[in-house]
C-alpha angles and dihedrals in degrees: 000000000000115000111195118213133139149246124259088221093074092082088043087095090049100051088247127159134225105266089046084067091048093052094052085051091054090049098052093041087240119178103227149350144225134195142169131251136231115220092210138001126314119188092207084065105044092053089051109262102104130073097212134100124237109230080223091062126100096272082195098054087055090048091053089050091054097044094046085055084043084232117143119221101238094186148342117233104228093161119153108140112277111193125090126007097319091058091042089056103033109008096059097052086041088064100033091061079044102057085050095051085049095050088055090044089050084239120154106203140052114189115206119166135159133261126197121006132268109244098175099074131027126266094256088051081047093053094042087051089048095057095049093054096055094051084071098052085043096065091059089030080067100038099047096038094231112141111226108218118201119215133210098244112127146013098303100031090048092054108090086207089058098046098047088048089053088044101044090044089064103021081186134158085232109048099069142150136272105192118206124197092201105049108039083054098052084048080063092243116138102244101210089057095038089056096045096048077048092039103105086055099045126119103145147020151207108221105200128155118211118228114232089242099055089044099048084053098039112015103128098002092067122059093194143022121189104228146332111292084195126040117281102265097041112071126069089271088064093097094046092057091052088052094039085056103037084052088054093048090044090059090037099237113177110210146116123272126200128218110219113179126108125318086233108127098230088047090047093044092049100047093049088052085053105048103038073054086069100022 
């Protein structure tokens, strides 16, 4: 089964808080949510203008919002980028504290990625420090029984070849694969095929469209775009996600999907109305 909900990130650009996102949710009877987390404070989000969750904050407190909207928490965004040296000193401690919060929150999944690339060392330097970093995430992700996704955002996690060399490295339960529409097509990969050569790891996905104008200025020269600027539906991704999600009914995955455009009402209410058409 394929259950619909939405990121949290999608009121980011709009200054919108947390709650405004739930609300929305609520709104559109959405399944889930998902949302990412600050590892700090963050005074834009205390005051309200910001969609993401502070680890210091009272992870119970979060879990009783979303069960009095009857809303699940899909998965939580801990995503500093992990690969390299930068990953090794802030992005495993970054999941690490994440994979805690999401424990309290009885959430299941905890979503990390890279950024830019690491031109300090080679790829092959870049893959072996991976791997080391998420050996570390990988103790707590086993202790505390909190699958890491990994999700196509950047230069490594957007090469197949990578990402089947970390995978089959590990070829573990808890190292698994977020999937994201957006992003694997402004990399220039084909998503239908980016998503079968990942399909035994997935468990959960992005689902962005791309605008024709945004893909026309960055397709193949980006590796990540935050969100839809237009609903999902109505950009020139839009038949790649029906394939992407006719392909995941065909080999009957069961998992949760996020919808990441923008928080507006009319593009919520639009993409919703897509993509419960091919769900």
């Amino acid at each position: 089964m394929i259950n619909l909900g939405m990121h949290t990130d999608n009121w980011r650009s709009l200054s919108g808080s947390f709650m405004t996102a739930v609300e929305s949710a609520v709104k559109h009877k959405l399944d889930h949510i998902e949302f990412g987390v600050i590892d700090g404070q963050y005074f834009i989000q205390a005051m309200g203008y910001e969609p993401g969750i502070s680890l210091k904050e009272n992870p119970l407190e979060i879990r009783k919002i979303c069960e009095n909207n009857n809303l699940r928490i899909s998965q939580i965004d801990g995503s500093y980028p992990i690969m390299g040296f930068n990953g090794a000193v802030f992005g495993v401690q970054y999941v690490q504290q994440s994979i805690r919060f999401a424990s309290d929150l009885g959430c299941p999944k905890v979503d990390t990625t890279d950024s830019g690339k690491v031109y300090d060392i080679s790829r092959e330097e870049v893959l072996k420090q991976t791997i080391r970093n998420y050996e570390e995430c990988l103790k707590w992700a086993e202790d505390y029984k909190i699958i890491i996704n990994v999700e196509p955002h950047g230069p490594y996690t957007g090469d197949i070849d990578f990402m089947q060399k970390l995978f089959s490295h590990f070829e573990s339960e808890y190292l698994r694969f977020n999937m994201d529409t957006g992003n694997t097509f402004i990399q220039g990969n084909d998503p239908l095929e980016f998503l079968k050569a990942m399909r035994k790891y997935v468990t959960h996905s992005h689902i962005k469209d791309v605008s024709r104008e945004l893909a026309a200025a960055l397709r193949g020269e980006e590796t990540g775009i935050a969100a839809s600027e237009v609903a999902i539906g109505e950009g020139v991704n839009a038949d790649n996600i029906k394939k992407c999600i006719e392909y995941l009914k065909e080999t009957d995955w069961d998992g949760d999907i996020s919808i990441e455009c923008s928080g507006l009402d009319d593009k919520i209410a639009s993409s919703v109305k897509f993509l419960r058409g091919i769900i």
